[in-house]
C-alpha positions in Angstrom: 23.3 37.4 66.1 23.4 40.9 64.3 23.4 40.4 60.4 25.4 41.8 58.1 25.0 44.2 55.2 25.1 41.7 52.1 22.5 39.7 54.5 20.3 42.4 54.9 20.7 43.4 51.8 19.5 39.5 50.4 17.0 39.3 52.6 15.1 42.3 51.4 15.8 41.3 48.3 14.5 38.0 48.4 11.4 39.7 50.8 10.7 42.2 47.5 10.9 39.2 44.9 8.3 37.0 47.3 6.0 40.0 47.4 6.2 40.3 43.8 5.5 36.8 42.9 3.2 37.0 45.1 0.8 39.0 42.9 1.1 36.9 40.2 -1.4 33.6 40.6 -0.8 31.1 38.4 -3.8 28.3 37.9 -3.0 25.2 38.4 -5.9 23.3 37.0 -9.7 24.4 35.6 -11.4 22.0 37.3 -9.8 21.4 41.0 -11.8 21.6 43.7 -9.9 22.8 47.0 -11.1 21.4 50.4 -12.6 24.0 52.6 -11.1 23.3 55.8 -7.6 24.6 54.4 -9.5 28.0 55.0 -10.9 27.4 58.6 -14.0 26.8 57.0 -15.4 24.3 58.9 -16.7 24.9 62.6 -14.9 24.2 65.5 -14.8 20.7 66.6 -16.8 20.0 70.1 -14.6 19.5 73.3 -15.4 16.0 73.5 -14.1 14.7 70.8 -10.2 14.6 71.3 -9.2 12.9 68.9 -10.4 15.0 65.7 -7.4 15.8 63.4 -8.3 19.3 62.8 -7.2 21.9 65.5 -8.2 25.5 64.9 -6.3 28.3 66.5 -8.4 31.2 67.1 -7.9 33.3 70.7 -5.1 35.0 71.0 -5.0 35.1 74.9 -6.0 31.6 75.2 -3.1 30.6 73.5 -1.0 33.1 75.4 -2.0 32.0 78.5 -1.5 28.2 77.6 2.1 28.8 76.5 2.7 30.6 80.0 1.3 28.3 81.7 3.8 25.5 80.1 6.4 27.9 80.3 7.0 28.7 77.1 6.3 32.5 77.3 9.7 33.9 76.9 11.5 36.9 74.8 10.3 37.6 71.1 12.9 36.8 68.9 14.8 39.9 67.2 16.4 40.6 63.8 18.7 43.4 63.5 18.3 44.9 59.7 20.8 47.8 58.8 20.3 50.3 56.1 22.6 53.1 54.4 20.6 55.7 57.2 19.4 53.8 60.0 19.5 50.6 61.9 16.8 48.4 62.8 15.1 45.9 64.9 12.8 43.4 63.6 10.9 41.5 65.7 9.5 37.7 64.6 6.7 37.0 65.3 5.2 34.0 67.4 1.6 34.6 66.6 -0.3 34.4 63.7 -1.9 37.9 62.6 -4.8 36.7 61.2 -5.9 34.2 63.9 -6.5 31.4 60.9 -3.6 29.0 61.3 -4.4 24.9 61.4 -2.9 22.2 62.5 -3.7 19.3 60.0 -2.9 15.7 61.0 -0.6 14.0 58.2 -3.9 11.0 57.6 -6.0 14.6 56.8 -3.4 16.2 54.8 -2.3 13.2 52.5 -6.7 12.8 52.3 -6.3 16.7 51.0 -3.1 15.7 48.6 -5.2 13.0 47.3 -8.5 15.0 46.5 -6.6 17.6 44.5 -4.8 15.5 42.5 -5.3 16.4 38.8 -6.7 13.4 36.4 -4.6 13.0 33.4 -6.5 12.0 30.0 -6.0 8.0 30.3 -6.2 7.9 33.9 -9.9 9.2 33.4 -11.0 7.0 30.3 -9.3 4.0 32.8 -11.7 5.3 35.2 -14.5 5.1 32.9 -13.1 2.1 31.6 -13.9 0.4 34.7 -16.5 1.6 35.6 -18.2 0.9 32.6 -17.3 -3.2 32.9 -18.9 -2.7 36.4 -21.9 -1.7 35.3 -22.4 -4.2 32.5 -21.3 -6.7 35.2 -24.3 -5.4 37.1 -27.0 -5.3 34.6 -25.5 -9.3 33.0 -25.9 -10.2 36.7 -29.5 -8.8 36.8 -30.1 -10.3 33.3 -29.7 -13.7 34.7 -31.2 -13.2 37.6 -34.4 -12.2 35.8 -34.3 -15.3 33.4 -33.7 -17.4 36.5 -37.0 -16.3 38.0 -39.1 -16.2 35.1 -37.8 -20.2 34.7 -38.4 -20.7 37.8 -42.2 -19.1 37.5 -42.8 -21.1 34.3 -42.1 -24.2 36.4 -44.2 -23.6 38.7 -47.2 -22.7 36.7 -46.6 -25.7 35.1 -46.2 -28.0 38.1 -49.0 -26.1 39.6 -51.9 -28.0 40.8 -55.2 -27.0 39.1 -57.8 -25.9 41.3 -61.2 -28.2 41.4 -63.2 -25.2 39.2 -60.5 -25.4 36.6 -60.2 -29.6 36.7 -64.2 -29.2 36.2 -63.6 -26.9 33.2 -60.9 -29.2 31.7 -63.3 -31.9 31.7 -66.0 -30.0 30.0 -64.1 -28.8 27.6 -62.5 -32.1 26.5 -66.1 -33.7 26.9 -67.9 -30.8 24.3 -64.8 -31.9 21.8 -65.3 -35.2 22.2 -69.5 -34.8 21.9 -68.6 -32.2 18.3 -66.0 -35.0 16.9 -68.9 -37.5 17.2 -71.2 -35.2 15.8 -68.9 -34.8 13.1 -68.8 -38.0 12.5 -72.1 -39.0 12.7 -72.5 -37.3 9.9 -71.2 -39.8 7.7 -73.0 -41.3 5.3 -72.0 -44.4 6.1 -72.9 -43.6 9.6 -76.1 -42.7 9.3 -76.6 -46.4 7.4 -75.5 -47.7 10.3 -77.5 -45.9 13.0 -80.5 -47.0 10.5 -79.4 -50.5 10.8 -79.1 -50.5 14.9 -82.1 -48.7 15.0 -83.9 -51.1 12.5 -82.4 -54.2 14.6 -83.4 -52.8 17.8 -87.1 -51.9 16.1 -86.9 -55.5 15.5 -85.9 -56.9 18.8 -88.5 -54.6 20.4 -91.2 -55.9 17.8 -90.0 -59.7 18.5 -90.6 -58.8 22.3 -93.9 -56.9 21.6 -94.8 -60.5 20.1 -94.0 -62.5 22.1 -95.7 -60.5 24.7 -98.7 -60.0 22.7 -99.0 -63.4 22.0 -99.3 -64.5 26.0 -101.5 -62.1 26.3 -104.0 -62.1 23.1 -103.7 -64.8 20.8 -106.8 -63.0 18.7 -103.9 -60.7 17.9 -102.0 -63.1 15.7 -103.6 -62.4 12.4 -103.0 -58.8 13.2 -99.4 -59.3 14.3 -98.7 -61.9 10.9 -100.2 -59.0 9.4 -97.8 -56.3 10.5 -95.4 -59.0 10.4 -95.2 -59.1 6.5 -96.2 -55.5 6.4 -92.7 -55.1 8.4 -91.0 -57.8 5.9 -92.0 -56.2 3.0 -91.0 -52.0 3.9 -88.0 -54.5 4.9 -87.6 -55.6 1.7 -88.4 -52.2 0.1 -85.6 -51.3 2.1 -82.9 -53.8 0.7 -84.2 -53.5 -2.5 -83.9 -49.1 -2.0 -80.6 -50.0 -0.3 -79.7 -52.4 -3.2 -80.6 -49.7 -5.9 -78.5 -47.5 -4.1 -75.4 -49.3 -4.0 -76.3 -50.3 -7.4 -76.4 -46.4 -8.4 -73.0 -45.8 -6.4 -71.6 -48.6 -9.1 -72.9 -47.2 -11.9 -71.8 -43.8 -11.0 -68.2 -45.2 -9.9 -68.1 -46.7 -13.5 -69.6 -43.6 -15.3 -66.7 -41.7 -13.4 -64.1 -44.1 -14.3 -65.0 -44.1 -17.5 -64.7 -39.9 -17.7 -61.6 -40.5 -16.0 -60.4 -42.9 -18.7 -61.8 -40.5 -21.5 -60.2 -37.5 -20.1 -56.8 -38.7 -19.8 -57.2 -40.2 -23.8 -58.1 -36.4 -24.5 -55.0 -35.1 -22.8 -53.2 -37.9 -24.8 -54.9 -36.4 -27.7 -53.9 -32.5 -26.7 -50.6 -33.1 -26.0 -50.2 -35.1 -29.4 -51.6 -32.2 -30.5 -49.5 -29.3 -28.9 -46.5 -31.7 -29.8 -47.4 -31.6 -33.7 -48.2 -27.9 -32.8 -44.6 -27.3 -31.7 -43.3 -29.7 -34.8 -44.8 -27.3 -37.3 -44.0 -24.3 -35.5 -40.3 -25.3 -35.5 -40.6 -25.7 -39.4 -42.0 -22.8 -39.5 -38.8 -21.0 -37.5 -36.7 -22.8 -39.5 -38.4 -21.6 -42.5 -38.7 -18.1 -41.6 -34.8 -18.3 -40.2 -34.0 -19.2 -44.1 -35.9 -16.8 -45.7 -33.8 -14.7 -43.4 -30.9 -15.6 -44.4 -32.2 -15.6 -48.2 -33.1 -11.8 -47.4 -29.9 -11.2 -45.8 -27.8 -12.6 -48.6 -29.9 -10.4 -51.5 -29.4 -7.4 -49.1 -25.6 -8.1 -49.4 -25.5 -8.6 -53.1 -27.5 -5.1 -53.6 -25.0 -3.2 -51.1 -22.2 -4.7 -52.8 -24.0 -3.4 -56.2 -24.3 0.0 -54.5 -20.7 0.0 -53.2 -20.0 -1.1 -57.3 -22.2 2.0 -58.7 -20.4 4.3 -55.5 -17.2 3.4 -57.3 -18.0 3.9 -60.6 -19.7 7.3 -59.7 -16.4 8.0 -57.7 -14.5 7.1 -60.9 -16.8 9.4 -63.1 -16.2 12.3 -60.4 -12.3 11.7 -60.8 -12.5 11.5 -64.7 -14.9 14.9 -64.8 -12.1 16.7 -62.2 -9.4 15.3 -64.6 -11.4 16.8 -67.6 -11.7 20.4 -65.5 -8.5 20.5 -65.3 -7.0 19.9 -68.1 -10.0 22.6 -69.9 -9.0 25.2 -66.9 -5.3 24.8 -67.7 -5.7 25.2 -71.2 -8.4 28.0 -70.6 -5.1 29.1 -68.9 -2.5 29.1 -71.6 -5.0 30.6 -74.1 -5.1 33.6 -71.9 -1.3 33.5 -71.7 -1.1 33.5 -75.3 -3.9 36.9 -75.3 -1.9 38.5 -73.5 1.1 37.9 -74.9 -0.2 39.2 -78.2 -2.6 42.3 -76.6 1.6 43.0 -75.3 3.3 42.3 -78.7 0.1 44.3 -80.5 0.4 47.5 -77.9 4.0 47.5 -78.7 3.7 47.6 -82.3 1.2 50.3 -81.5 3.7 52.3 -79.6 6.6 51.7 -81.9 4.1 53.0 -85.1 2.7 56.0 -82.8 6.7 56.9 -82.4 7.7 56.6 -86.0 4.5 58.8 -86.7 5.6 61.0 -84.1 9.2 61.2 -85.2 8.1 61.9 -89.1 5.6 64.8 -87.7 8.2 66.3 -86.2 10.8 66.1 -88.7 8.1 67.5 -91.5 7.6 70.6 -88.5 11.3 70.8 -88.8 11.1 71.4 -92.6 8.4 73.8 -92.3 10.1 75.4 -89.7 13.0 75.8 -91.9 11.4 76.8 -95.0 9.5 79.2 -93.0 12.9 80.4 -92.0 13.8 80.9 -95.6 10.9 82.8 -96.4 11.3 85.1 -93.6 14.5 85.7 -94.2 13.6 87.2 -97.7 11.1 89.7 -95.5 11.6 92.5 -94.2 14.0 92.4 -90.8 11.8 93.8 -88.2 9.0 91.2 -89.3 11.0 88.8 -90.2 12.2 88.7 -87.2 8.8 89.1 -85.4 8.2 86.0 -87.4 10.8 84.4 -86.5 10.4 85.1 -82.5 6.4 84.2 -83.1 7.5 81.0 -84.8 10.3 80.6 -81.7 8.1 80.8 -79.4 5.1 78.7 -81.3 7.6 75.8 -81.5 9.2 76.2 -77.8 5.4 75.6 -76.8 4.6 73.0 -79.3 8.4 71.5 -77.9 6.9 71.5 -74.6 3.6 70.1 -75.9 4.9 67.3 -77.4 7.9 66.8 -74.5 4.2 66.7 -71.9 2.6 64.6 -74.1 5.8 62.2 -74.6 6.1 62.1 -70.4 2.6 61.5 -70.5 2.9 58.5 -72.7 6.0 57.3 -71.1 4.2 57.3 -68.1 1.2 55.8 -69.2 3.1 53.2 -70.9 5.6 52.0 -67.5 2.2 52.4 -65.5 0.0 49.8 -68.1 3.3 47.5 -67.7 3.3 47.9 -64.1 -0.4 46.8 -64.1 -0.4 44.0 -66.6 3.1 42.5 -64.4 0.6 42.6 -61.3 -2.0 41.4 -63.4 -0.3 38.9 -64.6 1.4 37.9 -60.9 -2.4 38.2 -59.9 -3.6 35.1 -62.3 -0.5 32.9 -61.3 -1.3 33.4 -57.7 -5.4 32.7 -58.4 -4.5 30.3 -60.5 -2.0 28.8 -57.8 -4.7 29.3 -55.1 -7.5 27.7 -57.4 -5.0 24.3 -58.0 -4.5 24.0 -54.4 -8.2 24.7 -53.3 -8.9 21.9 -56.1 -6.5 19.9 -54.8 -7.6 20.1 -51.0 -11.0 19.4 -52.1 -10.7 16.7 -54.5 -8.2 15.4 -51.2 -11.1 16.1 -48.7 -13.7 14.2 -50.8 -11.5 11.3 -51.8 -11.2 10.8 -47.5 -14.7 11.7 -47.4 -15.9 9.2 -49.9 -13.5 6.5 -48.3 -14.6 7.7 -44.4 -17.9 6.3 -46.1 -16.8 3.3 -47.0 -15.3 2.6 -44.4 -18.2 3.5 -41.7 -20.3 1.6 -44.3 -18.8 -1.3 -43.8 -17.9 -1.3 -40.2 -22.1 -0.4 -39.9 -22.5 -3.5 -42.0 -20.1 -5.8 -39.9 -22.1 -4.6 -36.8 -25.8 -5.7 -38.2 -24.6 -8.4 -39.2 -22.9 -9.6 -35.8 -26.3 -7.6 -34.1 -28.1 -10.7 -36.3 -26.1 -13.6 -35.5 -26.5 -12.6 -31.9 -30.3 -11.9 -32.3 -30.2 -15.1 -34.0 -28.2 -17.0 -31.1 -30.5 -15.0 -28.4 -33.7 -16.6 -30.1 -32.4 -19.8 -30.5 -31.3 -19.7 -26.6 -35.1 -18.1 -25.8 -36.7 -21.2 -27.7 -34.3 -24.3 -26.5 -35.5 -22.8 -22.6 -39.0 -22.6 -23.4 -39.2 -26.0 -24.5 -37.1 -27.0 -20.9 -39.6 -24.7 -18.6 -42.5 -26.2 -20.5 -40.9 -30.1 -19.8 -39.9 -29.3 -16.9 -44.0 -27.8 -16.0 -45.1 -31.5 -17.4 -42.7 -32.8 -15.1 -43.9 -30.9 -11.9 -47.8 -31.8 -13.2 -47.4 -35.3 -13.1 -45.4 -34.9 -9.8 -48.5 -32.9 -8.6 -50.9 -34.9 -9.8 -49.6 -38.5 -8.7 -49.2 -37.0 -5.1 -52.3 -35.6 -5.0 -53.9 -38.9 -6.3 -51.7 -40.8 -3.1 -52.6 -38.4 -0.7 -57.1 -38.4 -1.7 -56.2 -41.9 -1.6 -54.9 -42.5 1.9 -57.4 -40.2 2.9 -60.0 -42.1 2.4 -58.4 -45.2 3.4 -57.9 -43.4 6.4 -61.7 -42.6 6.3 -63.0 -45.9 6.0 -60.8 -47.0 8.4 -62.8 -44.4 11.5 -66.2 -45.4 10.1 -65.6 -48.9 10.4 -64.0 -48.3 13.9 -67.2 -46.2 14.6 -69.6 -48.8 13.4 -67.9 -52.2 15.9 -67.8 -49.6 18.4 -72.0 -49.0 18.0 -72.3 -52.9 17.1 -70.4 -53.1 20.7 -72.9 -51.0 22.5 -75.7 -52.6 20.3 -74.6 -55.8 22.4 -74.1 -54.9 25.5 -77.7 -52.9 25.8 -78.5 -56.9 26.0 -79.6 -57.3 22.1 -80.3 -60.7 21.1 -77.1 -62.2 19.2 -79.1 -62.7 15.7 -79.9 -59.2 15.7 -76.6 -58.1 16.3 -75.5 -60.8 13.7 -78.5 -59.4 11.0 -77.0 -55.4 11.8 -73.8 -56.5 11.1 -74.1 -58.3 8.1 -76.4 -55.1 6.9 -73.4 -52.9 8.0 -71.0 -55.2 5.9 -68.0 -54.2 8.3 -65.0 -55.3 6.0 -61.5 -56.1 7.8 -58.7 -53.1 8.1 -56.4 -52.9 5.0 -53.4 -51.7 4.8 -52.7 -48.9 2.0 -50.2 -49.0 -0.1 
C-alpha cells in the first residue's frame, strides 16, 4: 500500500531523529561488563551439538538457498516514499548487511539480563554482608574442628601405651629419686645414730657368732676372747658414756637456748617499755611545743594589734598635719588676698597723686603760657607774634606729649588690670586645682591606708586558719603513726606466732620420717635373721618413741 505525504513525511522525520540520537551514547553504568557473544564474538558452535542456544548467521547464500528451498524465497517487500520532486521505491530488506545477526535462546538472554544488571549500594554491602557470615562460619567451623583433633591427640598421648625403653626409663628414674630421698635422709643425724646402732648390734651378733665358733674350735682362745670381750664392753661403754655426754650437751644447750630465749623476749619487754616512755615524753614534748606555740601566736597577735594601734595613731597624726596644711595654706591665701588688695588700693593712690600732679603741672604751664602772652603782647608785633606761634607750637607739641604720655599711661594702667584680673583668676584656679589635688590624695591614701588594713587582716585570718590546719594536719600525721606502728606490732606477733607453729610442725613432721626410717631399718635388722636381743639392745639404743600428734 502506497503511503501518503504526512506518512512520508513522519517517517523521515522520525528516520532523521533516530539517526540523530543515534550519535549521542549515553553510559549506562562505569562498571558493566557486556557479554561478548552479543557481538558474534564467540566461534561458531560445531555441527553436532544441536541443541546450543546460540545460532550465528553468517553466509549469505547459505541462507538464501535454505529459504528457497523451504519456499520462502519470494518478492522483497517495497515502500513507496514521495517527495516534493520525485517519487520513490524503497525496498526492505530481508537480509542483514552486516552478516552479524544472532539468534539468542530466551534461557541465554534472561542469563545476559541477569549478568548486566547494575548493583545498587545495599544490595552490594548485603552481598558482602553475607558473604562475610559465610566465611566466619567457615573459619568457627575450622576452629572447632582443630580443637577437636588436638583433644582428640592429647587423649591419645595420654592413653598411649609406653614403649618397654620408656617403661625401663620410668623405673630408673623413679628408682634414682627414691635412692637421692634416702640419701637425703640418711643424712640425719639421728640417722646416722641409728645406722651406728645396727651396725654396732650386728658387730655384736657377728662377734657372739665369732665366739661361739672360736670357742668349738680353740678353747686356748678364751682368755683372748674375755679379753677383747671387755675391751669390746668398755669402747662400749666409752660409747654410752660419749653418747650420754652428748645428749647431756644437747640439754644443756636446749636450756642455754631457752634461757636466751627467755632473756631476749624480757629485753623486748624492756625496749618496748622503753619506746613506750619514749613516745610518752615525746607527746609531752608536742604538747609542750604546741603551747609554746600558741603562747608565740598569742604575743604575735598582741604586737600586730600594737602595730595596727601605732598605724592609727600615725594615720591620725598624718590627718592632723593635713589639717594643719591647710588651714596655714588657706591663710597663706588670704594674706596674699589682702597684698594684693593693698599693692591695688596703693597703685591707685599712686595714679590718683600722679594725676593731681599732672593736672597742677599743667595748669601752672597754663599760667605761664598766659603770662608769657602778656608779656608778648607788650613786644613788638612781628615778634610778639613769632613768640607767640613758637610758644603755639611749643605747647601743641608738649599737648601732644602729654596727650602720648596720658594714652600711654591709660594703657599701661587697663593692661596692669588686665593682668592682675588673670592673675588673680590664675591663683583661684591653682588654688582650686591644689584643694582638689589635696583632696584626691588625702582620699587616695585614706583607701590606701584602709586597702592595708584590710589585706592586713584578711593575710592574718589566712595564717591563722593556714595554722589551725597545719595544726589539724599534724595531729592527723601523729594519731596514724601511732595506728601503722600498732598495727606493725600486730602483724609481728602474727608473724612471729605463725612462724613459731609452722618450725614447730616441721619438726614434728621430722621426727615423725626418722622414726619411720629407723622401724623400717630395725625391720630389715630382723629379717637379715638378727638374734631378737640384739634387735631388742638396737632398739632400746635407738629409743624409738611412739607418734604424737601435734597440736
Amino acid at each position: 500500500m502506497p503511503l501518503s505525504t504526512g506518512d512520508a513525511s513522519s517517517s523521515i522525520s522520525t528516520a532523521s531523529n533516530r539517526s540523530r540520537n543515534r550519535t549521542r551514547y549515553r553510559t549506562k553504568a562505569m562498571n558493566s561488563e557486556v557479554d561478548e557473544s552479543l557481538f558474534g564474538g564467540v566461534k561458531p558452535p560445531p555441527q553436532d551439538k544441536c541443541d546450543s542456544p546460540i545460532v550465528v548467521i553468517r553466509d549469505k547464500h547459505a541462507i538464501r538457498k535454505t529459504l528457497s528451498a523451504l519456499g520462502l524465497d519470494h518478492k522483497p517487500e517495497t515502500i513507496q516514499l514521495i517527495t516534493r520532486d520525485m517519487v520513490r521505491e524503497l525496498i526492505v530488506p530481508t537480509e542483514d548487511p552486516s552478516g552479524e545477526s544472532l539468534i539468542i535462546s530466551p534461557e541465554e538472554f534472561e542469563r545476559i539480563k541477569w549478568a548486566s544488571h547494575v548493583l545498587t549500594k545495599e544490595e552490594l554491602n548485603a552481598r558482602e554482608q553475607a558473604f562475610k557470615k559465610e566465611k566466619e562460619a567457615i573459619l568457627d567451623a575450622v576452629t572447632v574442628r582443630k580443637k577437636i583433633m588436638k583433644q582428640k591427640e592429647m587423649a591419645w598421648n595420654n592413653n598411649k601405651k609406653l614403649s618397654d625403653l620408656e617403661e625401663v626409663a620410668r623405673a630408673r628414674a623413679q628408682n634414682l629419686l627414691q635412692r637421692a630421698n634416702n640419701l637425703r635422709m640418711e643424712q640425719e643425724e639421728e640417722l646416722k645414730d641409728m645406722s651406728k646402732i645396727i651396725l654396732n648390734a650386728k658387730c655384736h651378733a657377728i662377734r657372739d657368732a665369732q665366739i661361739l665358733e672360736k670357742q668349738q674350735i680353740k678353747k686356748e682362745l678364751d682368755e683372748e676372747e674375755r679379753r677383747l670381750d671387755h675391751m669390746m664392753e668398755i669402747d662400749r661403754q666409752q660409747s654410752l658414756q660419749r653418747q650420754e655426754d652428748r645428749e647431756r650437751r644437747r640439754r644443756e644447750e636446749r636450756i642455754r637456748g631457752k634461757r636466751h630465749i627467755v632473756e631476749q623476749m624480757k629485753k623486748n619487754e624492756e625496749e618496748r617499755s622503753l619506746q613506750a616512755e619514749h613516745r610518752e615524753q615525746e607527746k609531752e614534748q608536742m604538747l609542750a611545743y604546741l603551747e609554746r606555740l600558741q603562747e608565740e601566736d598569742l604575743q604575735d597577735l598582741e604586737r600586730r594589734h600594737q602595730e595596727k594601734l601605732k598605724m592609727q595613731a600615725e594615720i591620725k597624726r598624718i590627718n592632723d598635719e593635713n589639717q594643719r596644711q591647710k588651714a596655714e595654706m588657706l591663710a597663706q591665701e588670704k594674706l596674699a588676698d589682702q597684698m594684693v588688695m593693698e599693692f591695688t588700693k596703693k597703685k591707685m593712690a599712686r595714679e590718683a597723686e600722679f594725676e593731681a600732679e599732672q593736672e597742677k603741672i599743667r595748669k601752672e604751664k597754663e599760667k605761664e603760657i598766659a603770662r608769657l602772652r602778656a608779656l608778648q603782647e607788650k613786644a613788638q608785633d612781628y615778634r610778639a607774634e613769632q613768640d607767640a606761634l613758637r610758644a603755639k607750637r611749643n605747647q601743641e607739641v608738649a599737648d601732644r606729649e602729654w596727650r602720648l604720655k596720658e594714652k600711654e599711661n591709660a594703657q599701661k594702667k587697663i593692661e596692669t588690670e588686665e593682668k592682675l584680673r588673670k592673675s588673680r583668676l590664675d591663683q583661684v584656679a591653682f588654688k582650686e586645682h591644689t584643694l582638689a589635688v589635696q583632696v584626691q590624695r588625702d582620699r587616695d591614701e585614706f583607701e590606701r591606708i584602709l586597702r592595708a588594713q584590710r589585706e592586713q587582716i584578711e593575710k592574718e585570718k589566712r595564717e591563722q586558719e593556714k595554722k589551725a590546719a597545719g595544726c589539724l594536719q599534724h595531729a592527723n600525721e601523729l594519731r596514724r603513726q601511732v595506728r601503722e606502728n600498732q598495727q606493725k606490732q600486730v602483724q609481728n606477733r602474727l608473724a612471729t606466732f605463725e612462724e613459731g607453729r609452722r618450725l614447730k610442725e616441721e619438726a614434728q613432721k621430722r621426727r615423725e620420717r626418722i622414726e619411720d626410717i629407723k622401724k623400717q631399718k630395725l625391720e630389715e635388722l630382723r629379717a637379715t635373721g638378727l638374734p631378737e636381743k640384739y634387735c631388742i639392745e638396737a632398739e632400746r639404743k635407738a629409743n624409738i618413741l611412739p607418734p604424737t600428734s601435734v597440736n
